[in-house]
C-alpha positions in Angstrom: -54.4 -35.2 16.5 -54.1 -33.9 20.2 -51.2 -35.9 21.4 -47.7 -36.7 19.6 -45.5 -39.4 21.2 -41.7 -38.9 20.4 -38.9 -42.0 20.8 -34.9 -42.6 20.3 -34.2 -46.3 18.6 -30.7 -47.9 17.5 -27.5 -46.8 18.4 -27.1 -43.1 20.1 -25.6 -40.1 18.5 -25.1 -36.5 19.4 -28.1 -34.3 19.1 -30.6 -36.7 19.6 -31.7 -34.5 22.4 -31.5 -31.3 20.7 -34.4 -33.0 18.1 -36.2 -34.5 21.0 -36.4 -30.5 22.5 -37.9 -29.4 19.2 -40.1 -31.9 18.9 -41.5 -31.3 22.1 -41.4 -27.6 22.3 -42.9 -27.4 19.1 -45.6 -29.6 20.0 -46.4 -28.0 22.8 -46.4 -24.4 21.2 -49.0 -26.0 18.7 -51.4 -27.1 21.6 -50.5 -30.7 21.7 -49.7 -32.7 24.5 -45.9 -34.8 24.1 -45.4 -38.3 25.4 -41.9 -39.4 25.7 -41.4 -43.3 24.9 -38.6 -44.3 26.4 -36.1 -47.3 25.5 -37.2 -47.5 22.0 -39.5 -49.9 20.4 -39.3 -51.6 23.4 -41.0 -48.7 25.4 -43.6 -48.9 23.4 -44.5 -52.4 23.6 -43.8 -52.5 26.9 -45.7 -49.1 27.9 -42.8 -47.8 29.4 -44.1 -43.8 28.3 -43.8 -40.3 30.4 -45.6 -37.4 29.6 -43.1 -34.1 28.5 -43.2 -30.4 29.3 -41.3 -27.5 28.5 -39.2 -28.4 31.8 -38.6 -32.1 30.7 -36.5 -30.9 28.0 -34.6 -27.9 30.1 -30.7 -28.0 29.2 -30.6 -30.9 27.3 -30.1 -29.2 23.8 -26.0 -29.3 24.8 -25.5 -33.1 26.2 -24.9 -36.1 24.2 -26.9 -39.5 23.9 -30.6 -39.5 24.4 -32.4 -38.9 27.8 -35.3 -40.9 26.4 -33.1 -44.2 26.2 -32.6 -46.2 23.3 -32.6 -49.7 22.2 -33.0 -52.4 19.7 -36.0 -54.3 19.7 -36.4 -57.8 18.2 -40.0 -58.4 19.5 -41.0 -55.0 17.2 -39.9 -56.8 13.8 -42.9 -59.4 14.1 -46.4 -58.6 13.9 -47.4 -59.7 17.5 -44.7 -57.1 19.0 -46.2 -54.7 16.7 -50.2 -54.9 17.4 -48.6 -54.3 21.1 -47.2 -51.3 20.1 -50.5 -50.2 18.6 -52.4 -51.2 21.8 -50.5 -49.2 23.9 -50.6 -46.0 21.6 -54.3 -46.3 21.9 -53.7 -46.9 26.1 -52.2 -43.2 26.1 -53.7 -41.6 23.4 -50.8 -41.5 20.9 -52.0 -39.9 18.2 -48.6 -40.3 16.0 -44.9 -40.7 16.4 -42.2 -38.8 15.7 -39.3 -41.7 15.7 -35.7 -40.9 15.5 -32.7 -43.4 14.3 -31.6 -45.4 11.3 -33.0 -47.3 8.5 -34.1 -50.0 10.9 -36.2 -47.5 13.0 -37.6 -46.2 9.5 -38.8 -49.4 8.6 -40.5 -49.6 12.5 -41.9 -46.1 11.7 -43.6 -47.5 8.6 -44.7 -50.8 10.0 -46.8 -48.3 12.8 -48.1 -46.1 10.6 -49.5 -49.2 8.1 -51.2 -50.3 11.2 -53.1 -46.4 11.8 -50.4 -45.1 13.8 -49.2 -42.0 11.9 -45.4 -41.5 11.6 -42.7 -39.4 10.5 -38.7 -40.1 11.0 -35.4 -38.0 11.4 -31.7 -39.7 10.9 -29.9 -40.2 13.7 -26.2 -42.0 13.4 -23.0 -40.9 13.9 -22.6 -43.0 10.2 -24.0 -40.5 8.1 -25.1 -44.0 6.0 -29.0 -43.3 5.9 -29.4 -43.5 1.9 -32.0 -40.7 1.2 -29.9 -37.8 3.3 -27.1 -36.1 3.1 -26.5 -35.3 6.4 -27.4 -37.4 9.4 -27.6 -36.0 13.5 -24.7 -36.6 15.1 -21.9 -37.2 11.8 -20.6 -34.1 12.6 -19.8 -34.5 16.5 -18.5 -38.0 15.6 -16.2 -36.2 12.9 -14.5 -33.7 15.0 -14.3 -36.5 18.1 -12.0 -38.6 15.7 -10.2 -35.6 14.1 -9.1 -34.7 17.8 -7.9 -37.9 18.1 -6.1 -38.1 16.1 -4.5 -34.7 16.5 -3.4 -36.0 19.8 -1.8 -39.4 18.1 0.1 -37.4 15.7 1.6 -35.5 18.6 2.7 -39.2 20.2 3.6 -40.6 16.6 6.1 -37.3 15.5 7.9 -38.0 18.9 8.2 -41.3 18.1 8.6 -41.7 14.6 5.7 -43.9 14.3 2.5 -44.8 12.1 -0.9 -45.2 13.9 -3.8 -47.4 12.6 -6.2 -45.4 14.0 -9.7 -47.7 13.7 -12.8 -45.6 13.2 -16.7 -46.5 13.7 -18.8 -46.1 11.1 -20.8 -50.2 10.8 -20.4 -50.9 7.0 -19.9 -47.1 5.4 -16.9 -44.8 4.7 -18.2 -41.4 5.7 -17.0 -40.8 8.9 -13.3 -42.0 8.2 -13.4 -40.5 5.1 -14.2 -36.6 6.0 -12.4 -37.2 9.6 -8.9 -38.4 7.1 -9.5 -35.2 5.1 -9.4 -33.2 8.1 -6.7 -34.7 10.0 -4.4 -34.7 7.1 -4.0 -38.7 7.3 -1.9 -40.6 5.3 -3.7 -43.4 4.2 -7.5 -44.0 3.9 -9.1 -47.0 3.8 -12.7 -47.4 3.6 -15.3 -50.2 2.9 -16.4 -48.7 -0.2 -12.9 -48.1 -2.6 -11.1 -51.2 -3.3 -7.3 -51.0 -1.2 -4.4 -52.2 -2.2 -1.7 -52.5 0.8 1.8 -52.3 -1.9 0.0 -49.2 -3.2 -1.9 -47.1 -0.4 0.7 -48.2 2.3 4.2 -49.3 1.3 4.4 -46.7 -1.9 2.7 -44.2 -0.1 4.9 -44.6 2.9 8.3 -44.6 1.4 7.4 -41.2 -0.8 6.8 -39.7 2.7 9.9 -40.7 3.7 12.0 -39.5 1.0 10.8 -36.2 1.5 11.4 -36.3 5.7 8.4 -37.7 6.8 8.6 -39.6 10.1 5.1 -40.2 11.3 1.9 -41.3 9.7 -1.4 -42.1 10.6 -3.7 -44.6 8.6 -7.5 -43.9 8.8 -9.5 -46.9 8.5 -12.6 -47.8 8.9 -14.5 -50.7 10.8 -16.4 -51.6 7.8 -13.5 -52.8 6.3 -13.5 -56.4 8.2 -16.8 -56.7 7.9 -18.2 -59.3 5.6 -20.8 -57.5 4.1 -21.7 -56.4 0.4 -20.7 -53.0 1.1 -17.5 -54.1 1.6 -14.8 -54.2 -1.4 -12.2 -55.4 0.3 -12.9 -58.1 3.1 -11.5 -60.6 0.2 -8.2 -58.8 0.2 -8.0 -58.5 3.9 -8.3 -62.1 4.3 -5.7 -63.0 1.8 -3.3 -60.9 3.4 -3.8 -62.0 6.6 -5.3 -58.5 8.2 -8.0 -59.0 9.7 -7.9 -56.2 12.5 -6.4 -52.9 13.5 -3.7 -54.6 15.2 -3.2 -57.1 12.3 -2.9 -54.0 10.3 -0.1 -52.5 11.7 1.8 -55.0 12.6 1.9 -55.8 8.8 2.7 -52.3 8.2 6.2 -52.6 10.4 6.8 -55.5 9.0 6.6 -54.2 5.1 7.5 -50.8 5.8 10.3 -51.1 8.9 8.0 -48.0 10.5 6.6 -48.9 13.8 3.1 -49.0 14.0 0.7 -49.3 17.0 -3.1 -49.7 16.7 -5.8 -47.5 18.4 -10.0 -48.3 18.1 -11.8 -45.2 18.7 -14.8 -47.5 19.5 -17.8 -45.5 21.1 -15.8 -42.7 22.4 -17.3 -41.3 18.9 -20.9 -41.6 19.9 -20.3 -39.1 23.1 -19.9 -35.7 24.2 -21.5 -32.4 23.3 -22.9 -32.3 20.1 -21.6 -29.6 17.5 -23.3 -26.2 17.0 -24.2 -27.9 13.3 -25.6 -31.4 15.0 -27.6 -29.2 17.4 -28.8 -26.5 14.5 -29.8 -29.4 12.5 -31.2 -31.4 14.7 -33.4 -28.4 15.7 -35.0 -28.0 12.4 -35.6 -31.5 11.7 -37.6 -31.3 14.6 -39.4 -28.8 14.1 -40.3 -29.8 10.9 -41.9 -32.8 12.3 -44.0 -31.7 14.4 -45.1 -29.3 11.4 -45.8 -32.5 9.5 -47.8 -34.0 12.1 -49.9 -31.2 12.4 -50.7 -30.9 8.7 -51.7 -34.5 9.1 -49.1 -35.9 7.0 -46.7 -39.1 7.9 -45.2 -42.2 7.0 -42.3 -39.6 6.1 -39.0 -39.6 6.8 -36.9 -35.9 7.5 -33.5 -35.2 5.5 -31.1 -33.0 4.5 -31.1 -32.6 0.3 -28.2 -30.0 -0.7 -28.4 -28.1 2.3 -32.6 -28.1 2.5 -34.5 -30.1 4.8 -37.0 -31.9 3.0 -39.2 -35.3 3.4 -39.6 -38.4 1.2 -41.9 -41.3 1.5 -40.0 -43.8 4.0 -40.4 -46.8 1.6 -39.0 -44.2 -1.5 -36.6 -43.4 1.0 -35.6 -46.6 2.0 -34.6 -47.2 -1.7 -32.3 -44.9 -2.9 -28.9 -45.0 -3.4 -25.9 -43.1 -1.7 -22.9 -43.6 -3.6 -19.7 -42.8 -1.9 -17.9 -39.6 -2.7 -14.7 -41.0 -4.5 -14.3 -37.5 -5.8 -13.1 -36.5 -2.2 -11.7 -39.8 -1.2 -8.9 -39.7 -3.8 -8.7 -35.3 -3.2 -7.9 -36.6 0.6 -5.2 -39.6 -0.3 -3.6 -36.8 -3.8 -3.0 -34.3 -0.5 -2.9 -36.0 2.5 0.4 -38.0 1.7 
């Protein structure tokens, strides 16, 4: 192996360039050359590739999103768009692919490396839902984005005596609203994955607030929960009750509760800014690793965090497992966060 392509697929998150710097500093330091496909799948379909030095990468370890681009690629998911992916790895001399993103990209990173393109992949989502890790790049920026936040709405709400709905990303899983609730002290948490109950987790919840002076709350919940989607426990319940939106939400909560309640999406604000000194650290060494798979001519893996390790499984193996949500904290957050 003498040259190592390295690309950004899916949605952004924050240290995607910090692993994009290891990979390529590491590669470099090992002898090999580093080819930078840029938009995604697409990129490499459409030969849209740069070559990468140790200057390409210079101050990019501390800015958000992806200097490489990123994308989602329909042509990739049949075999014509992959064979041109193949054909243009052999055009540069891509010898294998380090490929960074979600479950989608893992499946892309397999597909290649069936067809003699060796790959190995590294999470990166602001959801933290990749089943096989523990920790994905860029949950940890997107955490303390929405926990800021929300410090600033509680500011607004205590003057006001108000409840926010504050609307957090996170596609179909809990993870983001869940730790960014805990941290934020929020009243209420609703996530995809724990079946809600609005008499219960809002209008009990709210009134033994009040009788102890409580003026303000802030209920944390998160996209996933007006999604129609298996994941989701409680799109059933949201229809029935006629909520089917952040601003749905609160309204119903003024109207059952007599506290006035505004809505706020967080939307992609979460998905920017400097990454965290644990999104950059992490990020780092999943890199790294990588490259050190690579080089030991071993791929078709994908790069996680297991109980504070990083490791590898086999991306298929990988693709399979299960990541059940952490009740154990969910109902910790909604026992002390009243």
């Amino acid at each position: 192996m003498k040259t190592i392509g390295v690309l950004t697929s899916g949605g952004d998150s924050q240290g995607m360039n910090a692993a994009v710097r290891a990979v390529v500093r590491t590669a470099l330091n090992e002898g090999f050359r580093v080819m930078g496909i840029n938009k995604g799948y697409n990129g490499l379909i459409n030969g849209e590739i740069t070559e990468l030095n140790y200057t390409s990468v210079s101050n990019t370890l501390s800015s958000g999103g992806t200097f490489l681009k990123t994308a989602r690629c329909l042509e990739f998911k049949e075999e014509a768009g992959i064979l041109k992916a193949v054909e243009t790895c052999k055009k540069f001399g891509i010898d294998g692919i380090v490929v960074l993103g979600g479950d989608g990209s893992f499946r892309g990173a397999r597909d290649l490396t069936l067809h003699g393109v060796p790959c190995v992949a590294m999470p990166g989502t602001i959801d933290n839902d990749i089943v096989c890790s523990d920790y994905t790049i860029g949950f940890d920026t997107a955490v303390n984005i929405c926990v800021e936040l929300i410090d600033k709405l509680r500011d607004t709400c205590e003057s006001h005596n108000r409840c926010s709905v504050v609307q957090i990303m996170g596609k179909n899983a809990g993870w983001v609203t869940l730790e960014a609730s805990i941290a934020s002290g929020a009243t209420t948490t609703v996530v995809p994955e724990v079946e809600f109950n609005f008499e219960r987790d809002i209008v009990e919840r709210f009134k033994r607030g009040m009788g102890f002076g409580k003026t303000s709350f802030i209920v944390a919940v998160s996209e996933g929960v007006f999604f129609d989607v298996p994941s989701n426990k409680n799109y059933e319940y949201m229809q029935k009750i006629g909520i089917h939106n952040a601003a749905e939400f609160a309204k119903k909560i003024t109207e059952e509760t007599g506290v006035e309640s505004r809505e706020t999406v967080l939307g992609h604000v979460q998905r920017g800014g400097t990454p965290t000194a644990r999104d950059r650290i992490i990020a780092t060494e999943m890199g790294n690793y990588a490259v050190e798979l690579l080089k030991n001519n071993i791929s078709n893996r994908v790069i996680v965090m297991k109980e504070n390790h990083i490791t590898d499984f086999d991306i298929l193996e990988a693709l399979q497992m299960k990541k059940p949500f952490d009740i154990k904290r969910y109902n910790m957050a909604n026992d002390i966060n009243i």
